[in-house]
C-alpha positions in Angstrom: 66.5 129.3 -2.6 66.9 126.3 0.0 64.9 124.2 -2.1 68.0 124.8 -4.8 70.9 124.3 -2.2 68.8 120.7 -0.8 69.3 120.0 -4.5 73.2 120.5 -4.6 75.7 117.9 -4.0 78.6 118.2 -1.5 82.0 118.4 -3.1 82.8 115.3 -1.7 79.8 113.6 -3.3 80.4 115.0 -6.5 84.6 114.1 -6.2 83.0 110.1 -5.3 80.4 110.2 -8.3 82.9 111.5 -10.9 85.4 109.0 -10.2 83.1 106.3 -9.9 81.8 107.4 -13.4 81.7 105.5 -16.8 80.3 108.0 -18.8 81.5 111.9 -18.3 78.2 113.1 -20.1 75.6 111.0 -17.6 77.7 112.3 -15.2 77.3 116.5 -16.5 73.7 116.0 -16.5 72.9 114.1 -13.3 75.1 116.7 -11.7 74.3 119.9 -13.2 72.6 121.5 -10.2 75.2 121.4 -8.3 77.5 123.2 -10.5 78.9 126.6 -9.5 76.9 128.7 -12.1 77.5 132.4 -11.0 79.0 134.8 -13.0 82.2 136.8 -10.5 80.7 139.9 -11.4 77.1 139.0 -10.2 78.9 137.4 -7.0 80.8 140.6 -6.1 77.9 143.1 -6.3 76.2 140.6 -3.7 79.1 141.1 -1.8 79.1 144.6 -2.2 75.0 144.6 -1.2 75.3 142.2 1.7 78.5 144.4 3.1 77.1 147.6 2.2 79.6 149.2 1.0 79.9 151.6 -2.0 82.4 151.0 -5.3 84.1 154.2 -4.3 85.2 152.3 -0.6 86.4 148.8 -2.6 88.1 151.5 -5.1 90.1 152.8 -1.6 90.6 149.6 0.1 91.8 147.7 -2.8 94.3 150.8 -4.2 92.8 149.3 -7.7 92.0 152.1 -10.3 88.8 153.9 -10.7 87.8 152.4 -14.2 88.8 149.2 -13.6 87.0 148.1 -10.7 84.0 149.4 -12.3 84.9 147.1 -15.6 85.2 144.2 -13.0 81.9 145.0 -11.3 80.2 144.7 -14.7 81.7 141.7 -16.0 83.5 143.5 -19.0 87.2 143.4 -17.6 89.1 139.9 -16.3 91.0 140.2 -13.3 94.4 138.9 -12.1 94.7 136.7 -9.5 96.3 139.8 -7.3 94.4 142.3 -8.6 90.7 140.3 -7.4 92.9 139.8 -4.1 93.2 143.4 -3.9 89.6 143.2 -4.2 89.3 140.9 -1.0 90.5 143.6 1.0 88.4 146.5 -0.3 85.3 144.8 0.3 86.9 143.5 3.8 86.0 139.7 2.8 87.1 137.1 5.3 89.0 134.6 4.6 86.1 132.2 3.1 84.8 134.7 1.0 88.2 135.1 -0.3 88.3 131.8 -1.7 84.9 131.6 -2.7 85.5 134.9 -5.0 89.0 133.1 -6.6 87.3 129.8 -6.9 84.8 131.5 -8.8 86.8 133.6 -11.1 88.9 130.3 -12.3 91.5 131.2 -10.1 93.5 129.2 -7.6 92.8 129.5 -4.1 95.1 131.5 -1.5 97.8 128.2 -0.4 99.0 127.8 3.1 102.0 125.9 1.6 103.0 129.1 -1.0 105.1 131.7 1.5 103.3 134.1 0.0 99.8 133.3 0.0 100.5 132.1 3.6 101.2 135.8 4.1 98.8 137.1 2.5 96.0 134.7 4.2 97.9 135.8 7.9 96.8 139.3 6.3 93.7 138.4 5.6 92.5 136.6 8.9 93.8 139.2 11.0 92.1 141.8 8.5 94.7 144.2 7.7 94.5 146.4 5.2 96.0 146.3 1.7 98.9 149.0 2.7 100.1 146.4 6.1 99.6 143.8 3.6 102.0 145.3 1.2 104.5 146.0 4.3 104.6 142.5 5.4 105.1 141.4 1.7 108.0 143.6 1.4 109.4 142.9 4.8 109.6 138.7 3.7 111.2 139.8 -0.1 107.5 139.3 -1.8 106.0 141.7 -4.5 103.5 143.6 -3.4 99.9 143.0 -5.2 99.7 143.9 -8.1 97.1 146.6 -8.2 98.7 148.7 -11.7 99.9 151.4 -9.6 103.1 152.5 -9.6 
């Protein structure tokens, strides 16, 4: 495995290299290593496995339904942008992990400059729980995540 990361590239390399480049496809292959490859659903088991925690505790720390969590964990259902949020907090990921997990998914990362997302990564950092999270949304006139209950 460290043999692999020695391989990949730092952000900022790659961010010089592509706008340096003349050719998009050169620049695809000499780069491929250090191309975020894994699949969200094969990233949150790890998580789940490294935290040790069980699907039933991210079911009652994310308020997210039964079914759907376990769609997510195998890779056959999508999440929202709220609803792998939600996720965040039932398997208690920190702030880094949180925006590895939405970088990962295609989604955009938590945004000190959006009210909300500042909110939610105060939530986050101080690691409340998805109810206080909800609370403090409410309290600054935010929806609460969106978890598909009622």
């Amino acid at each position: 495995m460290k043999e692999y990361d020695e391989k990949k590239k730092t952000t900022d390399e790659l961010n010089h290299e592509i706008k340096a480049a003349t050719d998009v496809a050169d620049y695809i292959e000499e780069n491929r290593e250090s191309f975020i490859t894994t699949e969200l659903s094969a990233h949150l088991n790890a998580l789940l496995s490294q935290k040790k925690l069980k699907i039933a505790d991210v079911i009652r720390g994310s308020l997210l339904g039964r079914s759907y969590v376990y769609q997510i964990f195998a890779g056959s259902k999508k999440p929202s942008r709220d609803k792998l949020i939600a996720l965040a907090f039932g398997l208690r990921l920190s702030e880094e992990e949180t925006q590895k997990m939405l970088r990962l998914s295609g989604n955009r990362e938590l945004y000190v400059r959006d009210e909300r997302d500042a909110l939610l990564l105060f939530s986050i950092q101080r690691k409340k729980d998805i109810m206080e999270t909800d609370e403090l949304l409410i309290d600054h006139g935010f929806p609460v995540l969106d978890t598909g209950r009622e």
